[in-house]
C-alpha positions, 0 to 999 in steps of 0.5 A: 299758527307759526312754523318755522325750521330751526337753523343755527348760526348765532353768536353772544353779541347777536343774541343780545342784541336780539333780546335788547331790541325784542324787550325794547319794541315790548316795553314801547308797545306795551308799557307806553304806547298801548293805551292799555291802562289810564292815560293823561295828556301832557299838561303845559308843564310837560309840553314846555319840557317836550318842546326843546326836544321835539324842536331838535327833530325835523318836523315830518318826524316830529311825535305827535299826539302824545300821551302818557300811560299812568298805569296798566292793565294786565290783560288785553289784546295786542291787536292796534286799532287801526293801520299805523298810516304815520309811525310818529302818530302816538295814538296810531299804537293803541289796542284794540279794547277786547278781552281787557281786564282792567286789573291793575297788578302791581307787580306788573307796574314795578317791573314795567318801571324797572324795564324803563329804567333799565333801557334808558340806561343802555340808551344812555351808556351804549351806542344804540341807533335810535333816530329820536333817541333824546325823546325815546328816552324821555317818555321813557322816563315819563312812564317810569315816573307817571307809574310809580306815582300812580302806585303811590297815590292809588295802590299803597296802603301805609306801607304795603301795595296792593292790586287794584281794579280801574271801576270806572265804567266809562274811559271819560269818567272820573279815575276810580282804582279800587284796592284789593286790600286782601290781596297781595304777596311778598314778591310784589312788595320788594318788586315795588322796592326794586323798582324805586332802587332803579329810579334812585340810580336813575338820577345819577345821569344828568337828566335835564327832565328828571322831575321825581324828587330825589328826596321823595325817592329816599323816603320811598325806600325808608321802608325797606328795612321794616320791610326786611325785618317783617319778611326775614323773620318768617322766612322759613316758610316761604316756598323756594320760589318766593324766597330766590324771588324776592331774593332777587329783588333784593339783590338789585337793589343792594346794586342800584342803591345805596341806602339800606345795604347793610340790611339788604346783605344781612337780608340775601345772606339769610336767604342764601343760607335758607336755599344752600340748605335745601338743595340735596346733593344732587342739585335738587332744590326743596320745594319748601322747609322740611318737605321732600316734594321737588321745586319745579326747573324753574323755581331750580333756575332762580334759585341758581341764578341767586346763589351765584349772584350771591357766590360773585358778589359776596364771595360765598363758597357755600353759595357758590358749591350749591350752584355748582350742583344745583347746575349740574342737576339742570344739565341732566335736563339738556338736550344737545340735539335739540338745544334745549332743556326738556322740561317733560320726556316727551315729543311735545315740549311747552315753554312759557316767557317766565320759565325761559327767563328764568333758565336764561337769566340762572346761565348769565349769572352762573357763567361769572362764578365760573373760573375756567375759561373753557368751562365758561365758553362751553356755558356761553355757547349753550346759552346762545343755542338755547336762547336761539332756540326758544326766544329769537327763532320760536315766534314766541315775539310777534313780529315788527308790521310799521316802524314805532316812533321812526322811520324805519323798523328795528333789525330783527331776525327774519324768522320773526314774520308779522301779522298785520293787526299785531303788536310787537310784543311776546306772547305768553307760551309756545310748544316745540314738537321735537321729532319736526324740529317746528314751533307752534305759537299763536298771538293771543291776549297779552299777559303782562304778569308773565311778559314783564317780569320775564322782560325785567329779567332778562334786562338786567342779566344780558346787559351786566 
């Protein structure tokens, strides 16, 4: 168990680059190298494509043993199997096998392309030290690609995704997904949809290696307005949180495609109506239709952080008056002292990734629909001071033991110590007594339907 001392001293560009690095080092760790899903080796093809790049590089600093991550599991234990003697071994990064459940989510999938996709577009449009930075962005790219092909092949049926569950009882046996047809949820589907939006706008970069058809790319998406018009027609059933959830999705990509926007905007004004129309007065937000019950705060914050897309985007005052209470009502829930949003009255207060993204992600929206300058520095500041307090300094990140595919580690903050064994990587929950002002955070299994979403979250708010 962790412990640390909360002290102050944070600016927005720190914390961006914080979180940037975090998400990073997450998405290498987990979505590429764990080895925690079904894995190939580069056939001749990819070894002639890898070969120029690889050549460029010193030969001491050279990846080896390079493999890909075709799908992935959505529990398992972020512990590497052996010491990381040499930081461009491939296989040196790889967990350990205990607690894994080899269920296959697809949402976790979506949101790990969209994550790769999302950090090849900084690395390209930013100055970010990276010491192999052509190859870091193509086995980015090979992930993102690799995984939404597996979805395609093993976990699509006519036009709907599905969960699936790797059977095969032993890792050299032949790959065996077997579908849970009666499982899946609408989320997913526009996750799935978000994430091949982000791989379309992906192609845009003059990437010598991108190898996905752009064409298959756009009959990918050729779904979507089928997919609109199913889930639109219901919509007054959904929970609050599926709706701003979906929402979304779509809203990304409306921004990252330019197929189908008509439908997407017709799409995200029906929602937007839906949701202005259950928030009271007092910035509370329905849970569903015509029930009184209370959507949790962080169903509150994505609903808030949709409505002020939608309120930029679109110029909506209806969407941009439910904001400004919706906010209001979150602002009842901040504590100066402690820099945080109490989500309970009590001493002990317990945080998971999803809910932090979220109120993180609802602030940066809601910070651009703000007109005032003084008003949206003050936002600004408890942005900082609350993401400080609950993502950098609260060992919710297990720290960086060995530098990852270069020589040296990434620069994080001193407060996030190391555990030999542990992969940097976020952890699912932490609690905060108040009255100690210290955080209690253990390592734990790695719950990637909580990390990812929260990482694909936070991606796209702090870097637009």
């Amino acid at each position: 168990m962790k412990t640390v001392v909360l002290i102050l001293d944070y600016t927005m560009m720190d914390i961006r680059s914080q979180m940037n690095s975090m998400i990073y080092l997450n998405i290498m760790s987990y979505s590429v190298l764990s080895g925690c899903g079904n894995c190939s080796m580069p056939n001749l093809k990819e070894i002639e494509e890898m070969e120029p790049i690889l050549q460029a590089l010193p030969h001491d600093k050279r990846p080896y043993n390079i493999f890909f991550t075709n799908s992935l599991y959505k529990k398992c234990m972020p512990q590497y199997q052996e010491d990381i003697e040499n930081p461009y071994n491939f296989s040196s990064f790889k967990w350990i096998e205990k607690k894994r459940k080899k269920t296959i989510d697809i949402e976790v999938m979506a949101n790990s392309i969209i994550c790769c996709c999302n950090l090849i577009e900084r690395l390209l449009t930013f100055d970010v030290q990276l010491e192999n930075l052509n190859f870091i962005i193509y086995i980015l790219h090979k992930t993102a690609t690799n995984q939404a092909r597996f979805i395609k092949r093993y976990l699509k049926i006519g036009n709907m995704f599905y969960h699936g569950e790797d059977v095969a009882k032993l890792e050299s046996e032949d790959l065996h997904i077997q579908i849970t047809a009666d499982k899946t949820d609408s989320i997913s589907q526009f996750a799935v949809l978000h994430a091949t939006a982000a791989l379309i706008q992906l192609s845009n970069y003059d990437l010598c290696f991108f190898n996905y058809p752009v064409e298959e790319l756009i009959e990918d998406i050729s779904i979507l307005p089928d997919l609109l018009h199913r889930y639109m027609e219901g919509l007054e059933e959904y929970s609050s949180k599926e709706l701003s959830n979906i929402g979304l999705h779509i809203a990304e990509i409306y921004k990252k495609s330019e197929f189908h926007t008509d439908a997407c905007r017709k799409a995200l004004h029906k929602i937007g109506k839906e949701l202005c129309h259950r928030t009271k007065s007092t910035g509370e937000i329905q849970r569903r239709k015509d029930i009184e019950e209370t959507a949790s705060p962080s169903t509150t914050a994505s609903c808030l952080n949709l409505l002020s897309q939608l309120a930029y985007m679109f110029s909506s005052k209806s969407s941009y008056e439910a904001s400004q209470m919706i906010y209001q009502n979150l602002l009842v829930l901040w504590d100066k002292e402690s820099r945080i949003f109490k989500l309970n009255s009590g001493n002990k207060q317990r945080f998971n990734l999803k809910d932090l993204s979220s109120i993180v992600a609802a602030l940066f929206s809601y910070s651009k629909i703000l007109q005032e300058p003084d008003l949206r520095n003050e936002l600004y500041r408890q942005i900082v001071e609350f993401s400080e307090t609950t993502l950098v300094r609260s060992c919710l990140f297990n720290g960086q033991c060995y530098p990852i595919l270069q020589q040296n580690k990434m620069k994080l903050h001193d407060s996030q110590e190391c555990d030999s064994p542990w992969a940097p990587v976020f952890n699912k929950v932490f609690e905060y007594k108040l009255s100690k002002k210290k955080y209690y955070c253990d390592a734990d299994v790695f719950r990637a339907d909580y990390v990812l979403p929260a990482c694909a979250l936070l991606l796209n708010c702090i870097n637009n």
